[in-house]
Jmol script that loads the backbone (N, CA, C; Angstrom):
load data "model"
ATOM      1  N   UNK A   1     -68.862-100.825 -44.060  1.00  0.00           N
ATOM      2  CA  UNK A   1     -67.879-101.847 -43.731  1.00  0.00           C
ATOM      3  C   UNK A   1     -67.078-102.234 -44.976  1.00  0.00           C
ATOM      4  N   UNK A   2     -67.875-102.599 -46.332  1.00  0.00           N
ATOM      5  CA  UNK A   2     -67.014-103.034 -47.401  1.00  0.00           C
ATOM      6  C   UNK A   2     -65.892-101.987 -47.628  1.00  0.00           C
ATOM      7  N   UNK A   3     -66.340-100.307 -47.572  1.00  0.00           N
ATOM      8  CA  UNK A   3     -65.213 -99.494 -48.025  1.00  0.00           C
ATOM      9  C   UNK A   3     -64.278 -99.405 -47.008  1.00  0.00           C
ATOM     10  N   UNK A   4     -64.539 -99.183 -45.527  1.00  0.00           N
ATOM     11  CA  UNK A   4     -63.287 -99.091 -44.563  1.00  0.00           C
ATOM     12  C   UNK A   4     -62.633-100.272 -44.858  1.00  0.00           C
ATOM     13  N   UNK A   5     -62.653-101.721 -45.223  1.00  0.00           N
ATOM     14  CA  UNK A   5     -61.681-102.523 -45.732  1.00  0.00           C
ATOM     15  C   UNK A   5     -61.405-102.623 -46.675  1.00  0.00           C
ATOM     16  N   UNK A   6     -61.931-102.598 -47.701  1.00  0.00           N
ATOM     17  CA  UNK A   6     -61.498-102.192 -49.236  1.00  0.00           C
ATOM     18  C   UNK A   6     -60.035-101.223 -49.058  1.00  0.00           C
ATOM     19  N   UNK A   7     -60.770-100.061 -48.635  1.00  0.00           N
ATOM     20  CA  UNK A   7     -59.620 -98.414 -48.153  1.00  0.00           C
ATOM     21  C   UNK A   7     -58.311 -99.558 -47.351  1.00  0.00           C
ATOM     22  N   UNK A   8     -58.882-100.222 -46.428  1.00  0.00           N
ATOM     23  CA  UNK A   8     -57.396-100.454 -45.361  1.00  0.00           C
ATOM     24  C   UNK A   8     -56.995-101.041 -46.218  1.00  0.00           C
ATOM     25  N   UNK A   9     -57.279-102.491 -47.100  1.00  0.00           N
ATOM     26  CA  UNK A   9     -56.460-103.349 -48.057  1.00  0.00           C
ATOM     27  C   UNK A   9     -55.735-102.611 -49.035  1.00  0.00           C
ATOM     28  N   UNK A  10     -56.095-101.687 -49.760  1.00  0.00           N
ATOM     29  CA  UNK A  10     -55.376-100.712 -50.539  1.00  0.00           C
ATOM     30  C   UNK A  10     -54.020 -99.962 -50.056  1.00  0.00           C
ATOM     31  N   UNK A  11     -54.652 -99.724 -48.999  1.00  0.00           N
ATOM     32  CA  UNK A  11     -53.459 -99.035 -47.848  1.00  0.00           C
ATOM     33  C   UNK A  11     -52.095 -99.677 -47.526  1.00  0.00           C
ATOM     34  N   UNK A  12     -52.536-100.949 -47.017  1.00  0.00           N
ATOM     35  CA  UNK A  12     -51.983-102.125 -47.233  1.00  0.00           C
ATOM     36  C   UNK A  12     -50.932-102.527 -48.298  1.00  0.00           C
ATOM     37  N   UNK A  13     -51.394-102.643 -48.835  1.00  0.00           N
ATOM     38  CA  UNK A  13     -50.658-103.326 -50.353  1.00  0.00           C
ATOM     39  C   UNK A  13     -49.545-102.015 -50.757  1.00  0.00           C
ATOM     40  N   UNK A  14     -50.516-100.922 -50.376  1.00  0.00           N
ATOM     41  CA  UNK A  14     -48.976 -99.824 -50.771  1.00  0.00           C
ATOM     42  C   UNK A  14     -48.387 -99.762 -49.924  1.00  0.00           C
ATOM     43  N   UNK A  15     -48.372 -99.735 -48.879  1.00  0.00           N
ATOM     44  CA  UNK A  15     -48.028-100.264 -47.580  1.00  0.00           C
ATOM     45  C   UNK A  15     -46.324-101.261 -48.350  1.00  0.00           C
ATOM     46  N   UNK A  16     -46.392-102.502 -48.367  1.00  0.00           N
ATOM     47  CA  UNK A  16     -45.927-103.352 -48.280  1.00  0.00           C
ATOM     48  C   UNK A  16     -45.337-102.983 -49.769  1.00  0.00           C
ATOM     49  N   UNK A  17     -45.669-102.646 -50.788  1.00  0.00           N
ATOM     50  CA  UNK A  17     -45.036-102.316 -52.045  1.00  0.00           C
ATOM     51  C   UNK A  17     -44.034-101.305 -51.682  1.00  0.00           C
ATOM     52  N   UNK A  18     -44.128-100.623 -50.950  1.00  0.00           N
ATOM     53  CA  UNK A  18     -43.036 -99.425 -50.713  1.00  0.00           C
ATOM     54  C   UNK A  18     -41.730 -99.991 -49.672  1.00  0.00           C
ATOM     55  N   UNK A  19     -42.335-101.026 -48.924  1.00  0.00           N
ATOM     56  CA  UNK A  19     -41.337-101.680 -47.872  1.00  0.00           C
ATOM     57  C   UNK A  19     -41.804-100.747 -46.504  1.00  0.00           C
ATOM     58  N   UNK A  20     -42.322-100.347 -46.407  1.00  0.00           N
ATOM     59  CA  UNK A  20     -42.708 -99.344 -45.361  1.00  0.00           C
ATOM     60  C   UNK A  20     -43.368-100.348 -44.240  1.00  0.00           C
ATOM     61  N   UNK A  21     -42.871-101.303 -44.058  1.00  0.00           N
ATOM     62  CA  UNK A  21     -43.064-102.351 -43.008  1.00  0.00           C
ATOM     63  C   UNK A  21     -42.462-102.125 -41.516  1.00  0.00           C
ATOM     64  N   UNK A  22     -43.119-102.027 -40.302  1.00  0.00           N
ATOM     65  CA  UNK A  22     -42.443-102.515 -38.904  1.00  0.00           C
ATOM     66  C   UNK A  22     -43.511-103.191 -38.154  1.00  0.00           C
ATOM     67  N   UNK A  23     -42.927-103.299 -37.094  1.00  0.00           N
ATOM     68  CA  UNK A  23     -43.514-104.275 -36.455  1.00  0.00           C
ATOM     69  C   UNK A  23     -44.866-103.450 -35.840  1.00  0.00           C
ATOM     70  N   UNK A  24     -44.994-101.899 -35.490  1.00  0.00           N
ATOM     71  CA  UNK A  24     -46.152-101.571 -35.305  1.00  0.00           C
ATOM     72  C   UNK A  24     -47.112-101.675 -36.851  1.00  0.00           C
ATOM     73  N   UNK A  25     -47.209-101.900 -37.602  1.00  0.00           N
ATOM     74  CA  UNK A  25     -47.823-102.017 -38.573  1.00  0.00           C
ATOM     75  C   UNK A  25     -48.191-103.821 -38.396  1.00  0.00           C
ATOM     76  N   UNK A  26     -47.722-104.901 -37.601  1.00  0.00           N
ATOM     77  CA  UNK A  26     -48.087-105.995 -37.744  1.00  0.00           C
ATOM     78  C   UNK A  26     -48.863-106.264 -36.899  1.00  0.00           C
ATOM     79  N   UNK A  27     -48.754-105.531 -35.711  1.00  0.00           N
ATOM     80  CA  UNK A  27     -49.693-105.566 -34.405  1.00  0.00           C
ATOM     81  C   UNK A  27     -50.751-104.524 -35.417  1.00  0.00           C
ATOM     82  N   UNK A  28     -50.499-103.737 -35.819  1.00  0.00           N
ATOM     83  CA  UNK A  28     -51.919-103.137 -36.451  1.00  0.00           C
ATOM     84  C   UNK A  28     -53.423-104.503 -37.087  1.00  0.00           C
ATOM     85  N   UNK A  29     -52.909-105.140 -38.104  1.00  0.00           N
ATOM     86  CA  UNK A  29     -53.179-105.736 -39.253  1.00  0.00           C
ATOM     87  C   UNK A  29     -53.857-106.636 -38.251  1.00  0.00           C
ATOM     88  N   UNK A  30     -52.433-107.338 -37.277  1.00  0.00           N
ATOM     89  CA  UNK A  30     -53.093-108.512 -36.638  1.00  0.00           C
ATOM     90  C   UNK A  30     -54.776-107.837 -35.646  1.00  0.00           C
ATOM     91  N   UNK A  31     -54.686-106.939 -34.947  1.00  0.00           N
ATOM     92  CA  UNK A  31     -55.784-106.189 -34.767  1.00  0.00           C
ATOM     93  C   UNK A  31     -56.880-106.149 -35.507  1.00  0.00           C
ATOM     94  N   UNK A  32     -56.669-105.719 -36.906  1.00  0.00           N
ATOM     95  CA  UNK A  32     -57.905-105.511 -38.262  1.00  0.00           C
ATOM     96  C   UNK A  32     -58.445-107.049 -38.189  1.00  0.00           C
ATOM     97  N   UNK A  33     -57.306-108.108 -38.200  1.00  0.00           N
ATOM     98  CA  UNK A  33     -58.051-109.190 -38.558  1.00  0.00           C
ATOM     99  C   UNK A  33     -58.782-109.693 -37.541  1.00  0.00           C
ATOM    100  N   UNK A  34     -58.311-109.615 -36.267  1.00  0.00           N
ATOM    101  CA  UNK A  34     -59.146-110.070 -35.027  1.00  0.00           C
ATOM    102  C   UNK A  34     -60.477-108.928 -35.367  1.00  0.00           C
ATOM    103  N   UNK A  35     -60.776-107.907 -35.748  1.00  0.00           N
ATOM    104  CA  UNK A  35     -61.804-107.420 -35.562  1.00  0.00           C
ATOM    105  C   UNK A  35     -62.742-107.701 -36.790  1.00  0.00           C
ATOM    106  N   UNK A  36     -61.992-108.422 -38.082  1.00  0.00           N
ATOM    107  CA  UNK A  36     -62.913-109.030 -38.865  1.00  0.00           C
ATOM    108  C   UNK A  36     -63.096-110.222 -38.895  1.00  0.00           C
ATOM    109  N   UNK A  37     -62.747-110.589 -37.587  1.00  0.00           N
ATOM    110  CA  UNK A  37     -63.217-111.974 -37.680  1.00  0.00           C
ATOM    111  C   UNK A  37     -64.413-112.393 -36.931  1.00  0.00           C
ATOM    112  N   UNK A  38     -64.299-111.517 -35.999  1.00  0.00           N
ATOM    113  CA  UNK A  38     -65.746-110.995 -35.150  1.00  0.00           C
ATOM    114  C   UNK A  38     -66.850-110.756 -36.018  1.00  0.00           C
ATOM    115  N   UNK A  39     -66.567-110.009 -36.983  1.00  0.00           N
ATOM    116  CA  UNK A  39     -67.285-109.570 -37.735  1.00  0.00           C
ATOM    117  C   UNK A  39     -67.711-110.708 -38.588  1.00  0.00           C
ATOM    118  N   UNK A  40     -66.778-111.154 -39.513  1.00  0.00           N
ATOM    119  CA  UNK A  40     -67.128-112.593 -40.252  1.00  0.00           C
ATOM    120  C   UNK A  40     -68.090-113.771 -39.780  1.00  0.00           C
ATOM    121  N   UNK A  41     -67.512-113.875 -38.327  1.00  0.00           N
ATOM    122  CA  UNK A  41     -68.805-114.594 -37.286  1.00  0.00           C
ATOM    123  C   UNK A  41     -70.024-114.322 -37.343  1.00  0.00           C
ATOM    124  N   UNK A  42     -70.370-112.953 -36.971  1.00  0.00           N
ATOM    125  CA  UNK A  42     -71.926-112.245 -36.518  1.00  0.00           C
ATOM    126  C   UNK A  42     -72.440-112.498 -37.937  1.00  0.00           C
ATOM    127  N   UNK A  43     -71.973-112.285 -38.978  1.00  0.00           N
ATOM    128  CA  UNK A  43     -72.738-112.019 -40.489  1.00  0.00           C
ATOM    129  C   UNK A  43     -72.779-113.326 -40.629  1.00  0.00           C
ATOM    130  N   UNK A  44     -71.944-114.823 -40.389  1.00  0.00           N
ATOM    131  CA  UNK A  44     -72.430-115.839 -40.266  1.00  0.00           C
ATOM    132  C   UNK A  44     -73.606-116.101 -40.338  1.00  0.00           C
ATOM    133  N   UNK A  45     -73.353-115.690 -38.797  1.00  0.00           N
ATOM    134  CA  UNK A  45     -74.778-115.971 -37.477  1.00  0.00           C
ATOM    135  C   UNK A  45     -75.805-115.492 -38.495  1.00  0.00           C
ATOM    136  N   UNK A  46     -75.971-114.421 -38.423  1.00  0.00           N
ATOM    137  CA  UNK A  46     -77.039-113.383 -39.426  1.00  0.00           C
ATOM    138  C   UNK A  46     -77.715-114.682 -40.378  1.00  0.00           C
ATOM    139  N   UNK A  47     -76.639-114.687 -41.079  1.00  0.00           N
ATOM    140  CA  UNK A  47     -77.093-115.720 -42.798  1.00  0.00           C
ATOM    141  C   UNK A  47     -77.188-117.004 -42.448  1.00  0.00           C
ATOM    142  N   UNK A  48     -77.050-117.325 -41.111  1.00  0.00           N
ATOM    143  CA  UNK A  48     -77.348-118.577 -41.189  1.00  0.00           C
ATOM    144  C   UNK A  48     -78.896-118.849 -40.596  1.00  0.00           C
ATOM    145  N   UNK A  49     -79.173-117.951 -39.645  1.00  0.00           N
ATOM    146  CA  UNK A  49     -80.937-118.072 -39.239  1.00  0.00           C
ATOM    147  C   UNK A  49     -81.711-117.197 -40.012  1.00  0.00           C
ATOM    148  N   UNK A  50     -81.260-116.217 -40.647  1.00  0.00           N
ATOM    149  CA  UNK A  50     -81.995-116.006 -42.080  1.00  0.00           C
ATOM    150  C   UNK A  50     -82.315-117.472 -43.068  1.00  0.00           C
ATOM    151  N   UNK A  51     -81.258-118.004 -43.353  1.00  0.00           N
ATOM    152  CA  UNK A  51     -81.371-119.253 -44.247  1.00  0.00           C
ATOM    153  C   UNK A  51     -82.173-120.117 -43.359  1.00  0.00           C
ATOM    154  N   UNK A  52     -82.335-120.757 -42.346  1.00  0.00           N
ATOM    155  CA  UNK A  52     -83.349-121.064 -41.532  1.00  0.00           C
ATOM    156  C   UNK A  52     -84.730-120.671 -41.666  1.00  0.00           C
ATOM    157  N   UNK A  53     -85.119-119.524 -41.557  1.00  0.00           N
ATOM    158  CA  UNK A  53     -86.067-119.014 -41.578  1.00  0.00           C
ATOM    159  C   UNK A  53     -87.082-118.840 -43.055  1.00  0.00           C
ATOM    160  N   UNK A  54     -85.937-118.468 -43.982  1.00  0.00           N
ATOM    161  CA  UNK A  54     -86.280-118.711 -45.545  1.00  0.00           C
ATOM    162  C   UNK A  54     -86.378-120.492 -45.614  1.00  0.00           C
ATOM    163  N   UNK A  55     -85.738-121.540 -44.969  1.00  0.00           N
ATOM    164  CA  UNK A  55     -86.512-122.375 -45.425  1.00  0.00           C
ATOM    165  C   UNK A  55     -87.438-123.179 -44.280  1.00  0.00           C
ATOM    166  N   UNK A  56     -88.009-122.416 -43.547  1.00  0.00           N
ATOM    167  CA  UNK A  56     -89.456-122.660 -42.566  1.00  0.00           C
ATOM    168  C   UNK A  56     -90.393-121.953 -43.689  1.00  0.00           C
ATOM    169  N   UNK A  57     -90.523-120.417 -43.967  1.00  0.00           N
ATOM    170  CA  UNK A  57     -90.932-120.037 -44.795  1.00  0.00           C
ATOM    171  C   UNK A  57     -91.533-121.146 -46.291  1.00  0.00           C
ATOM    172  N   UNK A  58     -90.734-121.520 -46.667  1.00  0.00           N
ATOM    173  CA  UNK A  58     -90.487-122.236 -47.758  1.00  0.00           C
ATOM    174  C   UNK A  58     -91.348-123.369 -47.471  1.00  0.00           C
ATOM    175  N   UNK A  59     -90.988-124.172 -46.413  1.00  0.00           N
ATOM    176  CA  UNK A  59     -91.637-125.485 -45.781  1.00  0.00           C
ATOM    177  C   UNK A  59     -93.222-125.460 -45.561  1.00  0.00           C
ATOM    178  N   UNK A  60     -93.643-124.217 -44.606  1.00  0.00           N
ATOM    179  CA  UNK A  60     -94.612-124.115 -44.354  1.00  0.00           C
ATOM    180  C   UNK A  60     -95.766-123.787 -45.365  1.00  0.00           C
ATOM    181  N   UNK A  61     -95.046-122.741 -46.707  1.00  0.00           N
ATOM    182  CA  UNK A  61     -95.749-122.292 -47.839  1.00  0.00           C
ATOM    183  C   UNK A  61     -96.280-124.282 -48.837  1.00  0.00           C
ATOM    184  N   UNK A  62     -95.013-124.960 -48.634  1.00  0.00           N
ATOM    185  CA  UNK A  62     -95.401-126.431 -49.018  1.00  0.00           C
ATOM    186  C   UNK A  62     -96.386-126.763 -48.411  1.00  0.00           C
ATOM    187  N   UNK A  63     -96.351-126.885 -47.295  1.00  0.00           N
ATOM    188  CA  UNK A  63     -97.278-127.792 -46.623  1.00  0.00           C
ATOM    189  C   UNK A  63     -98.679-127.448 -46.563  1.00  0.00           C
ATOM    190  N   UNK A  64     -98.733-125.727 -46.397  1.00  0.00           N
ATOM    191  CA  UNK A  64    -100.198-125.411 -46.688  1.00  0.00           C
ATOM    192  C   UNK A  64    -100.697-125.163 -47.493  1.00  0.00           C
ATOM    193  N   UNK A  65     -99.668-124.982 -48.629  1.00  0.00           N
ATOM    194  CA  UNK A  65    -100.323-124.373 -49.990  1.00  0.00           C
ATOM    195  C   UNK A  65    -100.840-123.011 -49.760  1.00  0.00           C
ATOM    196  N   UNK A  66    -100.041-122.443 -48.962  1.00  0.00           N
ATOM    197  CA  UNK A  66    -100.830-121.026 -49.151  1.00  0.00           C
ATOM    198  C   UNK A  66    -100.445-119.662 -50.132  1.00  0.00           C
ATOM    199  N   UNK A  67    -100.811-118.960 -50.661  1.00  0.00           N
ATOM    200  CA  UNK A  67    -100.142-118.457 -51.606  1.00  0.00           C
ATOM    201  C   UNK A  67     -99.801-116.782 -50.489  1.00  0.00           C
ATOM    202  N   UNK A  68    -100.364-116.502 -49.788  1.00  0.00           N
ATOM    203  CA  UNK A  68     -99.547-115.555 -48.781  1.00  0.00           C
ATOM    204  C   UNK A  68     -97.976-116.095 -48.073  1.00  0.00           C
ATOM    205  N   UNK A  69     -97.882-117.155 -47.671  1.00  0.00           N
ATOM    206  CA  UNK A  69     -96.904-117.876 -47.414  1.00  0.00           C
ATOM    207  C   UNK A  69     -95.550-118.311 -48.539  1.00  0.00           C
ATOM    208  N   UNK A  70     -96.100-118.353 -49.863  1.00  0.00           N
ATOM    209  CA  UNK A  70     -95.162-118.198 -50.626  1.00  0.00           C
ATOM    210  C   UNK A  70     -94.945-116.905 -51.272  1.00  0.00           C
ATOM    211  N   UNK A  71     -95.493-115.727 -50.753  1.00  0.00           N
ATOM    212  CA  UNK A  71     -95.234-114.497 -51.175  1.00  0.00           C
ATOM    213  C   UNK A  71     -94.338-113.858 -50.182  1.00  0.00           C
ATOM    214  N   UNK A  72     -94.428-114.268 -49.117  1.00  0.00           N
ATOM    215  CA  UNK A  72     -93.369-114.024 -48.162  1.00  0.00           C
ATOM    216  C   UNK A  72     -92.283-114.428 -47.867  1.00  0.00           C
ATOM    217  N   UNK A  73     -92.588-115.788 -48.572  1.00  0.00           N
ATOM    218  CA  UNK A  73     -90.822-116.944 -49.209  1.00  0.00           C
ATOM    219  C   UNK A  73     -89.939-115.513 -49.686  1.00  0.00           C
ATOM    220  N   UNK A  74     -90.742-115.475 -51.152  1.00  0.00           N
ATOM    221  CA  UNK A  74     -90.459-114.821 -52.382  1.00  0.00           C
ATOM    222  C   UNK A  74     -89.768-113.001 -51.395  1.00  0.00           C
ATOM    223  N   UNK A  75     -89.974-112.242 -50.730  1.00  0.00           N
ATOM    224  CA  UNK A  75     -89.856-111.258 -49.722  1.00  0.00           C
ATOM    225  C   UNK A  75     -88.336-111.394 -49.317  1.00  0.00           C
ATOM    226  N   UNK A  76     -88.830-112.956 -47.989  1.00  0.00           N
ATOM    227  CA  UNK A  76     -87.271-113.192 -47.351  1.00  0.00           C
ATOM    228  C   UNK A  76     -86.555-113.453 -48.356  1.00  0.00           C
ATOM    229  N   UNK A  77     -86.826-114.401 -49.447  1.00  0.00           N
ATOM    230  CA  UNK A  77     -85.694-114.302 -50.694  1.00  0.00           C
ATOM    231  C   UNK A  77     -84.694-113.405 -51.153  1.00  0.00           C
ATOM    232  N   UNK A  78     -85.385-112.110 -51.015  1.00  0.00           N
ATOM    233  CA  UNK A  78     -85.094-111.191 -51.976  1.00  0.00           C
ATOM    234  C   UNK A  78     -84.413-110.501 -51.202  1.00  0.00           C
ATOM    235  N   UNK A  79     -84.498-110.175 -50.141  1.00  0.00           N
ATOM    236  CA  UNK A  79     -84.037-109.578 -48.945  1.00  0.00           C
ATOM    237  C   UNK A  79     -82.849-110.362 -47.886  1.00  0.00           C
ATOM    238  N   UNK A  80     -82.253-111.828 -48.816  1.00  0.00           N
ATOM    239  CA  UNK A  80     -81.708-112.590 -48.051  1.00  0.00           C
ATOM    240  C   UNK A  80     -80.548-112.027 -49.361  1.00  0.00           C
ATOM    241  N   UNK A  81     -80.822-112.229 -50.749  1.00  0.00           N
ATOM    242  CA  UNK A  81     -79.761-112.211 -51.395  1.00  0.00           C
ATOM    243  C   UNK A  81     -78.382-110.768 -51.347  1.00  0.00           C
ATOM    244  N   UNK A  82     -79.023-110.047 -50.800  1.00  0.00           N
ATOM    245  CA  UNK A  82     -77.854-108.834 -50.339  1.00  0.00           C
ATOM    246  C   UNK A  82     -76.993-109.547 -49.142  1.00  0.00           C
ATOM    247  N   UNK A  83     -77.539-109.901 -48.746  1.00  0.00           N
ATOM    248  CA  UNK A  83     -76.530-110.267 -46.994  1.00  0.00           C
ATOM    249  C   UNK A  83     -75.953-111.579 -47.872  1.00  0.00           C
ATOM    250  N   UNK A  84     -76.020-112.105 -48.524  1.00  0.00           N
ATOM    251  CA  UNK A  84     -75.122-113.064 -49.614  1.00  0.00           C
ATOM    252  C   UNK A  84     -74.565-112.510 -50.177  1.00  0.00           C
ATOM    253  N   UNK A  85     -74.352-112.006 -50.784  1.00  0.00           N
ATOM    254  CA  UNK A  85     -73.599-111.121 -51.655  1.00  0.00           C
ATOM    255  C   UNK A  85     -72.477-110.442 -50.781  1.00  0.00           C
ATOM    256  N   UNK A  86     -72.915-109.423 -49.565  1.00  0.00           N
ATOM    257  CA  UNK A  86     -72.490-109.068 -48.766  1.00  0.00           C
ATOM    258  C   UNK A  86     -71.077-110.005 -48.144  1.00  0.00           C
ATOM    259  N   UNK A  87     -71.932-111.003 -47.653  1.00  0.00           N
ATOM    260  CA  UNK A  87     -71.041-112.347 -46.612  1.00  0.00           C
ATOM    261  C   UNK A  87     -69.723-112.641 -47.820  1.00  0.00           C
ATOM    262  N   UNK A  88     -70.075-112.780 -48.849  1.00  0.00           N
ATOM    263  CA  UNK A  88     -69.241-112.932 -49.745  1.00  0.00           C
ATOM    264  C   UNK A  88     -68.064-111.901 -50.128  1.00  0.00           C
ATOM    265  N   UNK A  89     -68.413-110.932 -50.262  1.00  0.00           N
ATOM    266  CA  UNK A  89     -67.595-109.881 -50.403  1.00  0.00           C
ATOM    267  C   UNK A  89     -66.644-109.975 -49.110  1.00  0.00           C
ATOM    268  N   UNK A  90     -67.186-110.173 -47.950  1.00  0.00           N
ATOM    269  CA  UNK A  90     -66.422-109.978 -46.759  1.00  0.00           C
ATOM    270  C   UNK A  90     -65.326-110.996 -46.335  1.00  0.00           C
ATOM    271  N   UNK A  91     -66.202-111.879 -47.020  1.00  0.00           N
ATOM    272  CA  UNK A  91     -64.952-113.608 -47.782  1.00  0.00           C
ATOM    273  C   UNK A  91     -63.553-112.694 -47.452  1.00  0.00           C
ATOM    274  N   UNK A  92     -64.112-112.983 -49.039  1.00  0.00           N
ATOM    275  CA  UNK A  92     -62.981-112.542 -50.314  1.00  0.00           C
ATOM    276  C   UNK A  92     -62.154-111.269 -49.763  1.00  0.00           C
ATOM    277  N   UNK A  93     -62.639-110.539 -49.713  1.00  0.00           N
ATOM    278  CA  UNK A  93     -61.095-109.291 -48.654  1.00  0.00           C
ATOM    279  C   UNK A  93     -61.052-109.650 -47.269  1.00  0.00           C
ATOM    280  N   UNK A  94     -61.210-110.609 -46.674  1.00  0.00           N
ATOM    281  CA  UNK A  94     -60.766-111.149 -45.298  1.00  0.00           C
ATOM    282  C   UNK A  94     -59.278-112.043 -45.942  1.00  0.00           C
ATOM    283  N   UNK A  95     -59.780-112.747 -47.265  1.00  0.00           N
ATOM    284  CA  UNK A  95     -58.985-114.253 -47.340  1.00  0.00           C
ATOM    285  C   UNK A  95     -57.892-112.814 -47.784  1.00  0.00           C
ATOM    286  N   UNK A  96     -58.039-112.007 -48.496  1.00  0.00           N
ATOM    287  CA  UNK A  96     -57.216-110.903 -49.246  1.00  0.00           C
ATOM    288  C   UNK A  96     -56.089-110.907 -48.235  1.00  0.00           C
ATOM    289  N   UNK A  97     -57.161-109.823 -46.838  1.00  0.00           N
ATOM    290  CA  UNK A  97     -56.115-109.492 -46.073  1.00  0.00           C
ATOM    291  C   UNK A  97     -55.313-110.672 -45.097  1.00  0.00           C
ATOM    292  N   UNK A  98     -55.596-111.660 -44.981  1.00  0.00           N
ATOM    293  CA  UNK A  98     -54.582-112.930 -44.484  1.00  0.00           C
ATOM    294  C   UNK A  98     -53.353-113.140 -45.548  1.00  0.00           C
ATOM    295  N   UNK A  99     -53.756-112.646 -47.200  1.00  0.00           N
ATOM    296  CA  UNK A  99     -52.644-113.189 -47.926  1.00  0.00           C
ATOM    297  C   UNK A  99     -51.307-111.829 -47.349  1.00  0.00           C
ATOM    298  N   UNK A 100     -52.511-110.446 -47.618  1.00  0.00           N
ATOM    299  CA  UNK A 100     -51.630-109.391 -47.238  1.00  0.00           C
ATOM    300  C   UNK A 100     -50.606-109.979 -45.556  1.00  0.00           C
ATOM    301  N   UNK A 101     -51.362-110.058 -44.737  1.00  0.00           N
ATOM    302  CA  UNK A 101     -50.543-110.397 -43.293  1.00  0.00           C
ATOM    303  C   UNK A 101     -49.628-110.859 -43.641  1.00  0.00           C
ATOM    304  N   UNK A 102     -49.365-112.280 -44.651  1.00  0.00           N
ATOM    305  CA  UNK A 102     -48.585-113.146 -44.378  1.00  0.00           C
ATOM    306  C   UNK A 102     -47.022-112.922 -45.538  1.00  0.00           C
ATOM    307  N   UNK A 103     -47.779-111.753 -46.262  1.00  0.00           N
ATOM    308  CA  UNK A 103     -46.695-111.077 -47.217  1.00  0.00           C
ATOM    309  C   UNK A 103     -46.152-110.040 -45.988  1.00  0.00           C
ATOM    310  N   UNK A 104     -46.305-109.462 -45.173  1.00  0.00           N
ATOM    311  CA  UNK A 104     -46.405-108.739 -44.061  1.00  0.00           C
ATOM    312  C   UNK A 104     -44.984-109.322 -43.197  1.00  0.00           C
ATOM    313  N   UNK A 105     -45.644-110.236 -42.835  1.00  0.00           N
ATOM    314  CA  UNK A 105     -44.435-111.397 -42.502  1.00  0.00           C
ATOM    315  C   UNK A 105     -43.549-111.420 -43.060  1.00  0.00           C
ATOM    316  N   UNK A 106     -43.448-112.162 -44.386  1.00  0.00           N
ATOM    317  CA  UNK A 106     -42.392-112.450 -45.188  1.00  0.00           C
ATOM    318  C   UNK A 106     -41.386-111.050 -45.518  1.00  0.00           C
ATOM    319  N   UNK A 107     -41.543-110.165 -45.332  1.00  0.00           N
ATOM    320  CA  UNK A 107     -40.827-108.845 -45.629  1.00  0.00           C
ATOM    321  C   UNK A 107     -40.261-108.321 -44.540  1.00  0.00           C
ATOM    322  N   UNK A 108     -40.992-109.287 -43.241  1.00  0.00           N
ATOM    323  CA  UNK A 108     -40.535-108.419 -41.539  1.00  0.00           C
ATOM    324  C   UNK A 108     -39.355-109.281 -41.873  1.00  0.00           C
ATOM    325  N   UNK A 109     -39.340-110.641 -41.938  1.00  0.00           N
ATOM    326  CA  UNK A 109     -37.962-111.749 -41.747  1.00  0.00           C
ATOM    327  C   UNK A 109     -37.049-111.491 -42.750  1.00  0.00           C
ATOM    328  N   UNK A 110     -37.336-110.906 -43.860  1.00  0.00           N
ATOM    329  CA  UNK A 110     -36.474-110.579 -44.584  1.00  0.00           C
ATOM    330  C   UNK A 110     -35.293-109.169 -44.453  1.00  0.00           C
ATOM    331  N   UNK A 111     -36.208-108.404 -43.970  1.00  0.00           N
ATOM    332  CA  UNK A 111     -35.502-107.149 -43.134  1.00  0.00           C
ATOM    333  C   UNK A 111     -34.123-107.473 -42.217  1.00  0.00           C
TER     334      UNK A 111
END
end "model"
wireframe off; spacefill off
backbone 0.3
color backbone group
């Protein structure tokens, strides 16, 4: 997922540097973004009952003092910080490609 949008944003940008703009290229984009936004949602969802779960994990390792229970904190931890990293990345070239759209725009009205 990071490289097929990475690749389209690149595409993009030369895209729009060359002027090679029409209106099937805006129904394209607007498409990409409806389908990463779906996407942006589910990985939400994902990181947000992961983060739930890391802190039941967390809670329960308190309350009983058990040291199996905080070894499995320490597990979901470690295994939570990629899908962070991840969610993040997917940020940051989502917010990308909205700046791209709206340069997208500005070059259709100018035409």
């Amino acid at each position: 997922m990071k490289v097929k949008l990475g690749d389209y944003i690149k595409e993009l940008e030369r895209r729009i540097r060359k002027n090679d703009v029409d209106s099937k290229l805006e129904s394209e984009v607007k498409d990409m973004i409806d389908f990463y936004q779906h996407e942006r949602l589910i990985k939400l969802l994902v990181i947000l009952f992961a983060a739930v779960g890391l802190v039941a994990f967390l809670i329960s390792a308190i309350c009983f003092e058990s040291l199996k229970l905080f070894t499995i904190f320490g597990i979901v931890f470690i295994l939570f910080l990629p899908g962070i990293l991840e969610f993040y990345y997917l940020e940051n070239k989502f917010c990308k490609l909205y700046n791209l759209y709206f340069k997208l725009k500005k070059k259709m009205t100018d035409k």
